[in-house]
N, C-alpha and C positions, 0 to 999 in steps of 0.2 A: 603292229609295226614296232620294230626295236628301236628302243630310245636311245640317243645319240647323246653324246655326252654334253656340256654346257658349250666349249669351244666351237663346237659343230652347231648349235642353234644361236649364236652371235659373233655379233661382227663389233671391234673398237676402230670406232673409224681415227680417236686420238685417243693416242696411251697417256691414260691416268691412273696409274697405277697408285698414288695417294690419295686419289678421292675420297670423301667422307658420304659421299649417296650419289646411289645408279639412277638412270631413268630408263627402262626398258620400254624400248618404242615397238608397236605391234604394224606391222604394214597393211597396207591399201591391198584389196586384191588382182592380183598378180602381180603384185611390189614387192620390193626387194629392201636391202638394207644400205643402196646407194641412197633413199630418197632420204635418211636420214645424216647423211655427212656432213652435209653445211650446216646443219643446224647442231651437230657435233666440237665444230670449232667454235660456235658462238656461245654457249652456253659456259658461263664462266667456268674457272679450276676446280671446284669442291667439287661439279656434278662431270660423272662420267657415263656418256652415252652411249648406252649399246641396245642397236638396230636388234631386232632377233629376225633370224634367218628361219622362213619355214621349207620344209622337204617340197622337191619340185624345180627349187630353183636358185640360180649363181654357184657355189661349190656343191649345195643338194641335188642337181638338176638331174641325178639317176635315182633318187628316191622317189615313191610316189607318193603327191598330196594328199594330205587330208582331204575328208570329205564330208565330218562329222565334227562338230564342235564339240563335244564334250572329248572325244578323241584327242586332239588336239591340246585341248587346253591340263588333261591329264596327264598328257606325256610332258607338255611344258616346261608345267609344277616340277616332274619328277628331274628334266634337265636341267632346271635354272635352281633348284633348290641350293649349288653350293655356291652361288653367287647373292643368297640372300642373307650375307653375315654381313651385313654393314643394313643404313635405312635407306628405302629404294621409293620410287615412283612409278605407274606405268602410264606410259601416252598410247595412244592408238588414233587411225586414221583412215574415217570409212568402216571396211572391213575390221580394220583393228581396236578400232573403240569397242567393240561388240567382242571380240577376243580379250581386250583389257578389262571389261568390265566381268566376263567370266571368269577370266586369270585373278581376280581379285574377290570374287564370291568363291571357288574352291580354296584358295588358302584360309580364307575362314572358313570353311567347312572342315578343312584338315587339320586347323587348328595350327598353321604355320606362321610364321611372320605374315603382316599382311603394309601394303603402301602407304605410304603417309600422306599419297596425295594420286588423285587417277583422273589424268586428262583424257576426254574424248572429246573428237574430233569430225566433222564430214560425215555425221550420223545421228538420225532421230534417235531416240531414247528407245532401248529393248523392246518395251512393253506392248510402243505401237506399231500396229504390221503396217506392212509397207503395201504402199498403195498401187504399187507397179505391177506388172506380172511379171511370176517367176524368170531367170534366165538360163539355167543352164540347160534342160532339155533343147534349149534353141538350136536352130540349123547353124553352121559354123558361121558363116555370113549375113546373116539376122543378128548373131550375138555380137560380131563386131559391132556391126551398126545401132545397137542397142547400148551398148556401153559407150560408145561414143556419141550418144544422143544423151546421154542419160548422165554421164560425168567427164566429158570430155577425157573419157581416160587410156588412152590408146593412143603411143603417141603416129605422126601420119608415116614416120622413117620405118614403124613396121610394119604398117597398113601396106606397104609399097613394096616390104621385100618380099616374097614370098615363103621363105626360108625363117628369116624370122618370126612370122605370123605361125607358121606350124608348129616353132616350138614356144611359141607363147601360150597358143591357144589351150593345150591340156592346163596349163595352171590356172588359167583365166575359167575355165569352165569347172576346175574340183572347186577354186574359188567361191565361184556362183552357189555350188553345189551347198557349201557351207551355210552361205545366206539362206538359200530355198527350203532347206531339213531345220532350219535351225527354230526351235520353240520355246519360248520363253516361260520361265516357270516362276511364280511370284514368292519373293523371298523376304526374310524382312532387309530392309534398309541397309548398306553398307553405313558404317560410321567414319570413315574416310573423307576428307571433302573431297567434292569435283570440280571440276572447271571443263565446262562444256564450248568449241570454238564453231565458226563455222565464216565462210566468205562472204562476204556480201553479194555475191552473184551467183553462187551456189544454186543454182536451179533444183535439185533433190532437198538442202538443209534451209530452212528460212530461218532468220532471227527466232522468230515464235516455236519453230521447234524444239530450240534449244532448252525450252523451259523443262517440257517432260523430264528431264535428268535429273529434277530437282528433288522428285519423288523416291531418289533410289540412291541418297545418304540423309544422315541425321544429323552430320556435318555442313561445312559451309558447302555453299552451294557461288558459282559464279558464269556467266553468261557470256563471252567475248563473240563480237563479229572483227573480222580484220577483212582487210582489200582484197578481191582476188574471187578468183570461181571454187569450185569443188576444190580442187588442187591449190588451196590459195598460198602457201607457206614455200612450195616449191618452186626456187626462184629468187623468193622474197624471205630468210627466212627472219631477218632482223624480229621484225615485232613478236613473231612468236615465239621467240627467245628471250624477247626482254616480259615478253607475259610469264613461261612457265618458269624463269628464274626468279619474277615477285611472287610467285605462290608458293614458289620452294621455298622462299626465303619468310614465309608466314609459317610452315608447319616444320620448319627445322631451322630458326634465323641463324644458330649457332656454327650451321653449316655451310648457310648460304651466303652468308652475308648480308648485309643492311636490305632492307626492302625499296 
C-alpha cells in the first residue's frame, strides 16, 4: 500500500498551530476522526488534537483497509513521522488502544521519538486474548448484530439505511480483520506511563481489566473508570478531557499547565 503523506492520515479538528504537544488519537473500528472533535475543543491551548484518519474511510474512502496490524502501524510511523518534532501523546479507543500501543513499541524499535505518555481506552491489555469468537469471517448480518451486542457500536440510523450499511460494512469487517490476525508478541516493558479508561457499563472492559496494562510500562501506571458504556466519552466528553490534560500536565507540566 503506498504511504500517504501525514495530511492525508489526520484530521485538526482546531488549528493550533502553536501548540507545544500533539495527542494522536487512534479510532474505534470502523471510526473516524469526527469521534474525536469534541474532545478537540476541550482539551486546553498547549495540546493540539489530531484524529488520525485510517484508509477506507471519510476523504480515504477509495483506499482499501488495512488488514494487518503490523501493516498499518508501519506505514503510520513512516506518515506521521514529520509531525513528531515537537513532544506528542497517543490515545486510542477499542481498536485503537491496540494500534497506540504498537504505534509506541515500533518507534522504540526504530529508535524514533517515542510518547511521553499513551492513553488506552475500551480494551483489555494486548497480552490477554479475548474471550469472544472471532468476527470478521461472520455472515454480514450475524456481524451487525454481533458488534451491536458486543459494544453497542453501530449506530440504529445505519442499521436502517441500507445504503449506508454497505458502505460501512467493508471497513467494519478489514476492522475485525485487524483484531482476529493480530498476535501479540512479548516485549520488554514500554517506559512511557499509561493511563488505562474504560465505562463503567462497558460490558467487554471491567474495572479489573484495566489492571493488565500495568504490566507493559515501567512507568506510572493509572486506572480510570468514567460514566457511560463501551462508548462512554462520546457525548460526554468533559471528564475525559479534564483526565488526559492532568496527565499531560504530569509528564510535561511546562507545557500543560498546573495539574
Amino acid at each position: 500500500m503506498t504511504v500517504q503523506a501525514a495530511e492525508d492520515w489526520l484530521a485538526a479538528p482546531v488549528a493550533r498551530p502553536g501548540a507545544e504537544l500533539r495527542l494522536f488519537c487512534l479510532p474505534h473500528a470502523g471510526g473516524g476522526t469526527a469521534a474525536y472533535a469534541a474532545l478537540a475543543r476541550l482539551v486546553p491551548e498547549p495540546i493540539d488534537v489530531r484524529p488520525v484518519r485510517l484508509p477506507g474511510r471519510e476523504t480515504r474512502l477509495r483506499e482499501a483497509p488495512y488488514r494487518r496490524v503490523a501493516s498499518l502501524v508501519a506505514d503510520a510511523v513512516r506518515a506521521l513521522e514529520p509531525l513528531f518534532d515537537r513532544p506528542f501523546a497517543l490515545f486510542g479507543h477499542s481498536l485503537g488502544a491496540l494500534l497506540a500501543f504498537e504505534l509506541a513499541h515500533r518507534l522504540r524499535e526504530e529508535g524514533g521519538p517515542e510518547p511521553v505518555h499513551l492513553f488506552v481506552s475500551g480494551r483489555r491489555a494486548p497480552h490477554v486474548p479475548d474471550p469472544e469468537p472471532p468476527l470478521s469471517l461472520l455472515p454480514d448480518e450475524r456481524l451487525v448484530d454481533e458488534l451491536r451486542r458486543r459494544y453497542d457500536g453501530i449506530p440504529q440510523a445505519v442499521v436502517e439505511t441500507p445504503e449506508l450499511l454497505e458502505l460501512f460494512l467493508p471497513i467494519l469487517r478489514a476492522d475485525c480483520e485487524l483484531l482476529d490476525t493480530y498476535a501479540y508478541a512479548e516485549r520488554e516493558p514500554l517506559q512511557v506511563p499509561i493511563s488505562a479508561f474504560t465505562g463503567a457499563d462497558d460490558r467487554r472492559v471491567g474495572p479489573d481489566d484495566l489492571a493488565g496494562w500495568a504490566r507493559h510500562t515501567s512507568g506510572a501506571f493509572r486506572a480510570r473508570v468514567l460514566p457511560g458504556g463501551h462508548f462512554y466519552f462520546q457525548g460526554d466528553e468533559e471528564a475525559l478531557a479534564a483526565e488526559l490534560e492532568r496527565d499531560l500536565a504530569r509528564v510535561a507540566p511546562a507545557r500543560s499547565g498546573p495539574a
